[in-house]
C-alpha positions as CSV (number, residue, x, y, z in Angstrom):
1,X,-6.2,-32.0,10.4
2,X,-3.7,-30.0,12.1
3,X,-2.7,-26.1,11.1
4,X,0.2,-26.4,8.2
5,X,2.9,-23.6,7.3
6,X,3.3,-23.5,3.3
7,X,5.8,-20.9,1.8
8,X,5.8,-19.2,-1.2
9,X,9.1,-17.9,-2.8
10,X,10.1,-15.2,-4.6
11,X,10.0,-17.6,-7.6
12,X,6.3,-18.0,-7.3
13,X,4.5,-15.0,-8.4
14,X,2.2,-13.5,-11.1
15,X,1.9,-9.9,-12.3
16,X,-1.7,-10.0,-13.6
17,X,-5.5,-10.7,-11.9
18,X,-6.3,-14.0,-13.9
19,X,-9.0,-17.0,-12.1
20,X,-6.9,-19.2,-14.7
21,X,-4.3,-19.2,-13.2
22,X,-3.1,-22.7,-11.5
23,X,-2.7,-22.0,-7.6
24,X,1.4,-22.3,-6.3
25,X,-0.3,-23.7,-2.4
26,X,-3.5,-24.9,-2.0
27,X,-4.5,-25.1,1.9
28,X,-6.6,-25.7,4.4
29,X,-8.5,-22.4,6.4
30,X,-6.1,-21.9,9.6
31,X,-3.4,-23.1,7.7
32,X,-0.3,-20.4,7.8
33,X,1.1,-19.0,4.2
34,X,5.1,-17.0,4.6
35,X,5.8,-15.4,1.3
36,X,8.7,-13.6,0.3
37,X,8.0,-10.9,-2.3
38,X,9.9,-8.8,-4.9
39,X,9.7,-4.8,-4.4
40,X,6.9,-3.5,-6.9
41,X,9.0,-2.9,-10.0
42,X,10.2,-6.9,-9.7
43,X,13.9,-5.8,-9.5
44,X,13.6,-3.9,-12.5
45,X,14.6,-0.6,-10.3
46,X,18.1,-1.3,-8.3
47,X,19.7,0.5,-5.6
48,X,21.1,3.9,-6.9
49,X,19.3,3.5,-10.4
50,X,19.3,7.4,-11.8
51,X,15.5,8.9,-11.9
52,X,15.8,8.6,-15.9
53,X,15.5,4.4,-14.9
54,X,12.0,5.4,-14.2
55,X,11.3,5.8,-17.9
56,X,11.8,2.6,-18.9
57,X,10.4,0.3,-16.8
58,X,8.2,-2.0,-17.9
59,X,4.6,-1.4,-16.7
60,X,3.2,-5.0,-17.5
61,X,6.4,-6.6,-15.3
62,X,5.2,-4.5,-12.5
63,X,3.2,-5.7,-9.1
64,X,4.6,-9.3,-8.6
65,X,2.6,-11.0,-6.3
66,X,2.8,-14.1,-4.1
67,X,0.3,-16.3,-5.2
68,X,-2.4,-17.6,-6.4
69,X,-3.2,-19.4,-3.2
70,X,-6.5,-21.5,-2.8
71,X,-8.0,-22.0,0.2
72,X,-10.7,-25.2,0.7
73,X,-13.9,-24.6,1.4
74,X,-14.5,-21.3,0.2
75,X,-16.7,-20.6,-2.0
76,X,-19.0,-17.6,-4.0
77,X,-20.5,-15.6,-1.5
78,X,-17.9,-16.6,1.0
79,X,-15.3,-13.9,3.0
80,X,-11.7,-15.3,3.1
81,X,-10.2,-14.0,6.4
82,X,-6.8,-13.1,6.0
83,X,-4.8,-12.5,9.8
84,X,-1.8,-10.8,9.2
85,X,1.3,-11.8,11.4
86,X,4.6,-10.8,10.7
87,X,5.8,-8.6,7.8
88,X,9.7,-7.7,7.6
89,X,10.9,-5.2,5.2
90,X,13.8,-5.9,2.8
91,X,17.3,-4.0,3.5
92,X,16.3,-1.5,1.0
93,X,13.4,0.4,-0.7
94,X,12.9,3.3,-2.7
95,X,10.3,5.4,-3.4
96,X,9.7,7.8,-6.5
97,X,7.9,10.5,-8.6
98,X,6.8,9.1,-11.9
99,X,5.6,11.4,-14.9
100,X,1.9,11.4,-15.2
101,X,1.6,9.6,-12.2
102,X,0.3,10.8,-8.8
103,X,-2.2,13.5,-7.5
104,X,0.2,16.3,-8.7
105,X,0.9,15.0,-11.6
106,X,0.8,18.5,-13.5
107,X,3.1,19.7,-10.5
108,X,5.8,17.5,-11.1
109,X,6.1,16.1,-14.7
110,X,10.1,15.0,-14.1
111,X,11.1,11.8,-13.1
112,X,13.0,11.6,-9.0
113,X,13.9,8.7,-6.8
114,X,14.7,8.4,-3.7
115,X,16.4,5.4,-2.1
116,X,16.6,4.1,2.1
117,X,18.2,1.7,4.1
118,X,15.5,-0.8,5.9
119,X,16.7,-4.1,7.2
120,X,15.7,-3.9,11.2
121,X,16.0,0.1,11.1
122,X,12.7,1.4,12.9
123,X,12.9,4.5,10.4
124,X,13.8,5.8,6.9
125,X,15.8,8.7,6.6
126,X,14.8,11.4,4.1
127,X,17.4,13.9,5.0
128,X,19.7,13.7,8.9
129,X,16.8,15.8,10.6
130,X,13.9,14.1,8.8
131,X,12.7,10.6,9.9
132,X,10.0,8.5,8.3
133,X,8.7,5.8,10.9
134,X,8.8,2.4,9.7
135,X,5.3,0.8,9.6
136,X,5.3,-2.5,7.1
137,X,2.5,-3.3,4.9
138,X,1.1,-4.9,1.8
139,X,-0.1,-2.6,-0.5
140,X,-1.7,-5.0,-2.3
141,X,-4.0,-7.9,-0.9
142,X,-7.1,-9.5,-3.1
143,X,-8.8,-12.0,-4.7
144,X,-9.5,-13.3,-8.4
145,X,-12.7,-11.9,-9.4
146,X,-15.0,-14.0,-11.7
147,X,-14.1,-12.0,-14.4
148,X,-11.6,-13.5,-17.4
149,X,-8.5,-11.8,-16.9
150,X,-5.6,-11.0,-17.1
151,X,-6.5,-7.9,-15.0
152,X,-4.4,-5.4,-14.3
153,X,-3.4,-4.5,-10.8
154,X,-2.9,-0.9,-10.7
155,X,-6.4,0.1,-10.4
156,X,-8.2,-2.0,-7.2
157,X,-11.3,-4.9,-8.6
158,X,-14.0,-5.7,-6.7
159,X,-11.8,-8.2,-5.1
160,X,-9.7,-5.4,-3.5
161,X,-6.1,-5.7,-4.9
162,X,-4.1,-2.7,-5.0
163,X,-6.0,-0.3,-2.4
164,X,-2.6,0.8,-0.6
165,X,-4.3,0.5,2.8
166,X,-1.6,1.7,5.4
167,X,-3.6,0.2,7.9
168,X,-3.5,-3.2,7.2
169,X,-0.4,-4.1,9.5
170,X,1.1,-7.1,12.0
171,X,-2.5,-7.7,14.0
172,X,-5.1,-7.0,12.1
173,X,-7.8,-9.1,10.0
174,X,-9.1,-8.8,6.6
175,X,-12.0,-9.8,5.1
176,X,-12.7,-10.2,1.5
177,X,-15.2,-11.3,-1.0
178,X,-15.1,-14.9,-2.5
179,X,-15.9,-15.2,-6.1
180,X,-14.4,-18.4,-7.5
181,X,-14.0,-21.5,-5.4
182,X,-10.7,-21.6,-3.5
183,X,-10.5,-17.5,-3.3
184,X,-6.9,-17.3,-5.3
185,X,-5.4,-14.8,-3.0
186,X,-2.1,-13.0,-3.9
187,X,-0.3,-10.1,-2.3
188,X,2.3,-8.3,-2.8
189,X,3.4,-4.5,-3.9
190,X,5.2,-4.4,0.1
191,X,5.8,-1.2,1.3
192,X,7.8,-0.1,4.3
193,X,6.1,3.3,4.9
194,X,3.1,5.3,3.3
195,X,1.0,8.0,4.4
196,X,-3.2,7.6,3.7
197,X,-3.8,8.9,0.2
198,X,0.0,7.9,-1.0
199,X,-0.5,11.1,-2.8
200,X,3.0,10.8,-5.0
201,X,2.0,7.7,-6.3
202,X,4.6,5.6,-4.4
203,X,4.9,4.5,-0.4
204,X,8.8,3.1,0.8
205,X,8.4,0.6,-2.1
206,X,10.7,-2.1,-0.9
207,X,11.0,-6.6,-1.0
208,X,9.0,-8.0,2.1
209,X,8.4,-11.3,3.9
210,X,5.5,-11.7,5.5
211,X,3.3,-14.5,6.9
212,X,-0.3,-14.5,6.8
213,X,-3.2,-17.2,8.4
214,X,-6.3,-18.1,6.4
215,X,-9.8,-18.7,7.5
216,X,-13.1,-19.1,5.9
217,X,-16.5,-16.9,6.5
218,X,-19.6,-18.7,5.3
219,X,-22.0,-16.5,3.6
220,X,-19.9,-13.6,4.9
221,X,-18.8,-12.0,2.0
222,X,-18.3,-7.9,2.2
223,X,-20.7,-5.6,0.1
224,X,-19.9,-5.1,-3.8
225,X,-16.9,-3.7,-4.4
226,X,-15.9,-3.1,-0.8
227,X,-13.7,-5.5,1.8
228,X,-13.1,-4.7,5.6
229,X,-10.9,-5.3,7.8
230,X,-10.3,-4.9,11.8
231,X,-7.2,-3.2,13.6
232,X,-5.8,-4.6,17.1
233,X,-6.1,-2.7,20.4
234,X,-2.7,-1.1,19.5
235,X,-3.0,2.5,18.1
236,X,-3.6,3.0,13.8
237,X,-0.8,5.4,13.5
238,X,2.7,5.0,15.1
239,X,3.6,8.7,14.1
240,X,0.5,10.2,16.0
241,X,2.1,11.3,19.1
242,X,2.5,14.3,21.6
243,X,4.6,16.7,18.9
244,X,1.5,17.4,17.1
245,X,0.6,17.8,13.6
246,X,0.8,20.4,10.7
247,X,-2.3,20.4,8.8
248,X,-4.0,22.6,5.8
249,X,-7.5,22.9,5.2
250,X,-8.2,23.5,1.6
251,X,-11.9,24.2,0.7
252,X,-14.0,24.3,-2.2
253,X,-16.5,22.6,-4.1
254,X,-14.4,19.9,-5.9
255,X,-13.1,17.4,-3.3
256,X,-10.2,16.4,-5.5
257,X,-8.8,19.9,-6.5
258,X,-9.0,20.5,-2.3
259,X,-6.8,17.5,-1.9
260,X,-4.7,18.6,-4.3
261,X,-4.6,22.6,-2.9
262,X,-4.3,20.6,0.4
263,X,-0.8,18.9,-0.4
264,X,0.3,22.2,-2.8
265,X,0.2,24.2,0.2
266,X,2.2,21.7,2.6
267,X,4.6,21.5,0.0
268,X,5.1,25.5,0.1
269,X,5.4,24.9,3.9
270,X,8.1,22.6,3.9
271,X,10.0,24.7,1.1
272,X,9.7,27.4,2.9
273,X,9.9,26.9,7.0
274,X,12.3,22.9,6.4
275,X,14.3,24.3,3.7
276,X,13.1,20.8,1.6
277,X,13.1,20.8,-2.2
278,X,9.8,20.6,-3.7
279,X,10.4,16.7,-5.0
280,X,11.4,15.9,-1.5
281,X,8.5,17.7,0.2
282,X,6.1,15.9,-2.1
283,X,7.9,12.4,-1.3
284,X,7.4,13.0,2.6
285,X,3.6,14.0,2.0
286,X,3.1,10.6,0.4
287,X,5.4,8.7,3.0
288,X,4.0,10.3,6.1
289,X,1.2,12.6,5.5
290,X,-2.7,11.9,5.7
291,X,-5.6,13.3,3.7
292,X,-9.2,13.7,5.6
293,X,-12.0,14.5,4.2
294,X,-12.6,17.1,7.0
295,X,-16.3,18.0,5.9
296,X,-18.3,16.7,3.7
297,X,-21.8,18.1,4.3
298,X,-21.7,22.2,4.6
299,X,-23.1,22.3,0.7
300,X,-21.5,23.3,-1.8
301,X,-18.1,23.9,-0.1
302,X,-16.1,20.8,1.2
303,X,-12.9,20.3,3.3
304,X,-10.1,18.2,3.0
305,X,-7.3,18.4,4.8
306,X,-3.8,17.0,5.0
307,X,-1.7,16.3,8.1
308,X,1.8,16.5,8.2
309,X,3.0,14.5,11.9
310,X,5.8,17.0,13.4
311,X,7.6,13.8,14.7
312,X,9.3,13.2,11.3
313,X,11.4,16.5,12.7
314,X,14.3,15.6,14.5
């Protein structure tokens, strides 16, 4: 049988994890899936919304994903390959501080949005001398697990979901555990832009299509509650280039109050030497910024660091 293209509408999504769920395509592995997705809040949030919109959303209308989509022939103990082709933001997205929410949460307990203008632009503009480079992805990506569900998506399952992987871009393969015939893969939660650790809780959240081709590992399935995946040739981060990075080192002996000294102390940076409010500063750490575990074995003091790429300054 030849390779089939199958799409999947905006129209055909579900917010929860649930293996009852009735697949919207059911395929064959090599066959080619487009979906067009909703931005995470599932139009809830609208262009130019005031922050206080925030505090009303609806949590369990959030993540609508593309999906369920069964794949023949795999099967418990499988790995479903999913090769990602194209992905094309939407003309907008938007990317927020939500109360409670985030690594800082105690830092920043008032609600602030930010909106950008996508379409074919090849960055987001957080202020005229600040640019965030555009680099598409789905933030979530997974599996029904053979647990009864619904599940929800914010936290990631064994069968990945919502693990905000920047890396997962146009060219690169993922492989992920099988655990009820057919797979039932969904995606969705697009983002345009999002720095590794998405450390305010939100990446350029933003509608998406994107096509993606299916195959079938037998007996390949990834380690409990882990999935990988393999990057093209092309380099893992657009923004590392020649102007360098700004980076803090915070150490200690609790890795997550380093990562959050780490980010506290860019922030101060960018008040300071950009001239950045401190909501603004955090939403560039989470769009373009990275946390590194730096060390990890110089007992009983770790490092984690954050990089800041100076290429965002025009």
């Amino acid at each position: 049988m030849g390779v089939r293209e199958h799409r999947i509408g905006r129209d055909k999504f579900h917010h929860k994890w649930d293996n009852s769920l009735e697949p919207v395509a059911v395929i064959d592995p090599g066959d080619v899936v487009h979906f067009e997705t909703e931005e995470v809040t599932a139009g809830q949030l609208q262009k130019g919304d005031p922050a206080s919109r925030l505090g009303t959303l609806d949590f369990d209308r959030l993540y609508p994903l593309g999906g369920p989509v069964f794949v023949r022939g795999a099967e418990p103990g499988d790995a479903l390959e999913v090769e990602i082709l194209e992905l094309k933001p939407g003309s907008w997205g938007w990317s927020a501080i939500l109360p409670g929410l985030g690594l800082l949460a105690s830092d920043f307990p008032d609600p602030y949005v930010r909106y950008f203008d996508l379409g074919d632009r090849t960055s987001a503009e957080l202020r005229h001398d600040v640019h965030i480079p555009i680099a598409p992805f789905c933030g979530t990506m997974g599996v029904a697990t053979d647990e009864a569900g619904p599940i929800a998506v914010l936290p990631p399952t064994k069968g990945a979901g919502n693990v905000d992987t920047r890396h997962l871009t146009a060219g690169t393969k993922l492989y992920l555990p099988v655990f009820v015939p057919g797979g039932l893969f969904s995606a969705g939660d697009c983002h345009a832009a999002q720095g590794d650790g998405e450390v305010c809780v939100t990446g350029i959240e933003c509608p998406m299509t994107f096509s993606l081709r299916f195959g079938v590992v037998k007996g390949g399935s990834p380690r409990p509650w882990s999935y990988h995946f393999v990057t093209p040739a092309a380099p893992l981060q657009p923004r590392s280039d020649a102007a360098g990075y700004h980076s803090v080192c915070a150490l200690g002996p609790d890795l997550m109050e380093n990562a959050r000294n780490s980010v506290r102390y860019t922030i101060e940076w960018l008040v300071a030497d950009h001239g950045l409010s401190r909501e603004d500063a955090y939403v560039l750490c989470s769009l373009a910024g990275d946390l590194r575990i730096s060390q990890i074995v110089d007992q009983p003091n770790w490092g984690v660091s954050f990089y800041l790429p100076l290429s965002v300054f025009s």
